[in-house]
C-alpha positions in Angstrom: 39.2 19.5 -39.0 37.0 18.6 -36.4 37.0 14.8 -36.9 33.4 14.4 -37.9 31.4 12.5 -40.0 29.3 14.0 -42.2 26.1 12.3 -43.0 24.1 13.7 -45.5 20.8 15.1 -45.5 18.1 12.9 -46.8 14.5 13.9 -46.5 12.0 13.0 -43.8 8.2 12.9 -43.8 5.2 12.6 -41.6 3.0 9.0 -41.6 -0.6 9.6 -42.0 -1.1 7.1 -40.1 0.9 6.5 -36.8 2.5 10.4 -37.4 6.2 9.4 -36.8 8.7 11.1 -38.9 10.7 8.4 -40.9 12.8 8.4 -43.9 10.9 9.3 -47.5 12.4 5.7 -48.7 10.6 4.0 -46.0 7.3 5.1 -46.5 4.6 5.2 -49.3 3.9 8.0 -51.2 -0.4 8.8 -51.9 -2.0 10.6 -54.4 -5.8 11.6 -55.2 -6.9 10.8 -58.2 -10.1 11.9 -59.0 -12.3 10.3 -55.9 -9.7 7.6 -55.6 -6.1 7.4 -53.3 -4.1 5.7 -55.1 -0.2 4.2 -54.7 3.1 6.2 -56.0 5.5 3.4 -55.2 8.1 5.5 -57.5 7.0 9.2 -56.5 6.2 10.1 -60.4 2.4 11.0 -60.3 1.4 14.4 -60.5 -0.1 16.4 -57.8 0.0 16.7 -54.2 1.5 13.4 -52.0 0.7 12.4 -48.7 3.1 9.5 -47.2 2.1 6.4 -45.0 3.9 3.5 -44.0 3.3 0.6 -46.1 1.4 -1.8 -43.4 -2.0 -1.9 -43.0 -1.6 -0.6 -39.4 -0.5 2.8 -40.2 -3.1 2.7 -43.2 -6.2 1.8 -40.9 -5.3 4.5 -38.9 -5.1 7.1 -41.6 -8.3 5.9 -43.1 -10.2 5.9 -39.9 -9.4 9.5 -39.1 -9.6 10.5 -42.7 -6.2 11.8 -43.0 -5.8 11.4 -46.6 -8.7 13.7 -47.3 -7.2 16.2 -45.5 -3.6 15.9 -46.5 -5.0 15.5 -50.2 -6.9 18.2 -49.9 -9.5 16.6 -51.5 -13.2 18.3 -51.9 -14.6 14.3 -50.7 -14.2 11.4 -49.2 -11.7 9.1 -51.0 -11.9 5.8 -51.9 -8.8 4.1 -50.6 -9.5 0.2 -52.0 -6.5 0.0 -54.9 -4.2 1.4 -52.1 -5.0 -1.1 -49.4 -4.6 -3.8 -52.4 -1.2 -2.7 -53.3 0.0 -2.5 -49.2 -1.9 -6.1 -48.8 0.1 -7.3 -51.8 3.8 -5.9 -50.8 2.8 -7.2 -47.4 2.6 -10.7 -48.7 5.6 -10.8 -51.2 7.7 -9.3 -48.4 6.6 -12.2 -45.6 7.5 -14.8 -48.6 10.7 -13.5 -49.5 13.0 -14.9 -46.6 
């Protein structure tokens, strides 16, 4: 034995917004539905995902150089208002939890 630790493997993805690579867990997983971008919190919806960081730093960034359209794929631009809700809201439930 070589005396080792063995850490497991656990998947990394790209920000949309800031591009670091950070663990799946710590960011937010995207999807288009129909004209909209919309929150996967639990990584269930169909489709293809795009990740962000949940703060509305990395999202700004994302929105202002259209990433999601391009990561989505999406034939438009995409109306990103329910997902900058639901980053506003986990924002504020995270500052009041202490």
């Amino acid at each position: 034995m070589s005396g080792r630790t063995h850490t497991r493997a656990r998947p990394e993805r790209t920000c949309l917004g800031c591009r670091e690579r950070a663990a799946k867990m710590e960011l937010l997983r995207t999807v288009a539905i129909k004209d909209a971008c919309v929150p996967d919190p639990r990584g269930t919806l169909p489709g293809r995902g795009a990740y962000v960081h949940p703060v509305l730093v990395c999202l700004d960034q994302a929105v202002r150089r259209r990433a999601f359209t391009r990561a989505l794929r999406a034939p438009g631009a995409l109306d990103t208002k329910a997902l900058r809700q639901y980053v506003e809201q986990t924002t504020v439930a995270e500052q009041a939890t202490p």
